[in-house]
C-alpha positions as CSV (number, residue, x, y, z in Angstrom):
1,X,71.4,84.0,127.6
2,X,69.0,83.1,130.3
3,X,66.2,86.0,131.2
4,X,65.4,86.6,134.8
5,X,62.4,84.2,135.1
6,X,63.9,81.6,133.8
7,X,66.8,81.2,136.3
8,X,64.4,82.9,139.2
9,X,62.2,79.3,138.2
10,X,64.9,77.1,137.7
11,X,66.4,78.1,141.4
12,X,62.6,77.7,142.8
13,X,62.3,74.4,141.4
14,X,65.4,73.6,142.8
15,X,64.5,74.7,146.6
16,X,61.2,73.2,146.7
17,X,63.0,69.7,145.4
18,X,65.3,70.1,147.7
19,X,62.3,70.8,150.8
20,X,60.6,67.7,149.5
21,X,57.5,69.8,148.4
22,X,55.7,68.7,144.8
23,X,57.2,71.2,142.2
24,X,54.0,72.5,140.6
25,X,53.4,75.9,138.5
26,X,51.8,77.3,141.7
27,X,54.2,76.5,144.1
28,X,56.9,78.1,142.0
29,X,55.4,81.1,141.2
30,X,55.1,81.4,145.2
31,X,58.3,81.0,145.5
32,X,59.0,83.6,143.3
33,X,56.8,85.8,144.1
34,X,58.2,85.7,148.0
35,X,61.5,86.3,146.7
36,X,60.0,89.9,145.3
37,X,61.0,88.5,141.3
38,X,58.4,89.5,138.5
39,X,58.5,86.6,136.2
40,X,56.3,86.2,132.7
41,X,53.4,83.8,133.9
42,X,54.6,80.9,131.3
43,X,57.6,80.5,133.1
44,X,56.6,78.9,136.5
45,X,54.3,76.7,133.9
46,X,57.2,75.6,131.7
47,X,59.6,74.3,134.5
48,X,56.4,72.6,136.4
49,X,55.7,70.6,133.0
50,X,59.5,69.7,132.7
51,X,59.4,68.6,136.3
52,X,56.6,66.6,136.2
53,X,58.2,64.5,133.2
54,X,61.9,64.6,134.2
55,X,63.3,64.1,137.8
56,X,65.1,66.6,139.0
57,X,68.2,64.7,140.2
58,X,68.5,63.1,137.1
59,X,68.8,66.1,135.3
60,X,71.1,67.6,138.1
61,X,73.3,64.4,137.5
62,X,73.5,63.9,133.6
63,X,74.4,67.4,133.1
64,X,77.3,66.7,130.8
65,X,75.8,63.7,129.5
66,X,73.9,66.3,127.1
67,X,71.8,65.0,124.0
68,X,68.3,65.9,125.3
69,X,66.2,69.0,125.3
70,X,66.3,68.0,129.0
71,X,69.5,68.5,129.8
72,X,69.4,71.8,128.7
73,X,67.0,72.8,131.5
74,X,69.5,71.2,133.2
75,X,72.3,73.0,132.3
76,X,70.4,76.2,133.0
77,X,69.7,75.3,136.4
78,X,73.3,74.4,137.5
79,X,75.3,77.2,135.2
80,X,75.3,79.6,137.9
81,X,77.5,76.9,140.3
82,X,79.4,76.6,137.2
83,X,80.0,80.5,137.1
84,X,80.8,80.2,140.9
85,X,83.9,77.7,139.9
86,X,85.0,79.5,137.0
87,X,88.0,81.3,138.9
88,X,89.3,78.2,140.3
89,X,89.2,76.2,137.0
90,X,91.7,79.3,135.9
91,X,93.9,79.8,138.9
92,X,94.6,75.6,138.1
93,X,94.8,76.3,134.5
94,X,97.5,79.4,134.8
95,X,99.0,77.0,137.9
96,X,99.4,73.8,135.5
97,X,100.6,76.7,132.5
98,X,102.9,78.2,134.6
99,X,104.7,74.6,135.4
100,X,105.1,73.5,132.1
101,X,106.6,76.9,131.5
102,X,109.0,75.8,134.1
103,X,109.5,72.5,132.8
104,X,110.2,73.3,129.6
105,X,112.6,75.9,130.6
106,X,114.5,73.2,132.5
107,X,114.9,70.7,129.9
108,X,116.7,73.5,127.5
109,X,120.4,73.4,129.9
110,X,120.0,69.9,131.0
């Protein structure tokens, strides 16, 4: 399970790739600290370090590629869109159920 600074610094390093500004341990904690989160101080660090080494659109890319302590920052940082899909992934799973049911039902009087 993720704790609050840890998603609160995965979404600022997100934003401030996605404004073109340098991802740095400063810059995310003022980010945070804008957005009136209270984060451990390591955090802000942590993501800056994995930032500097990594880039971020590669790790937003090979998400499922997995293998890397990399991609699990990665994962971390998009699970919340992943969250957001959830309910459609099972509306089209009970949907693609629910015609199979039918089909099946079908092929017993044909």
């Amino acid at each position: 399970m993720s704790s609050i600074g840890e998603v609160a610094c995965t979404y600022a390093c997100l934003i401030l790739h996605d404004d073109g500004i340098t991802v740095t341990a400063e810059t995310i904690a003022t980010l945070v600290k804008a957005a009136n989160v209270k984060v451990e101080s390591y955090w802000p660090t942590l993501f800056a370090k994995l930032c500097e080494k990594k880039n971020v659109e590669e790790l937003i890319m090979n998400v499922g590629s997995g293998g890397s302590a990399a991609s699990t920052g990665a994962v971390a940082a998009v699970a919340p869109a992943a969250v957001e899909d959830a309910p459609a992934a099972a509306e089209k799973k009970q949907e693609a159920k629910e015609e199979s049911d039918d089909e099946s039902m079908f092929s017993l009087f044909d």
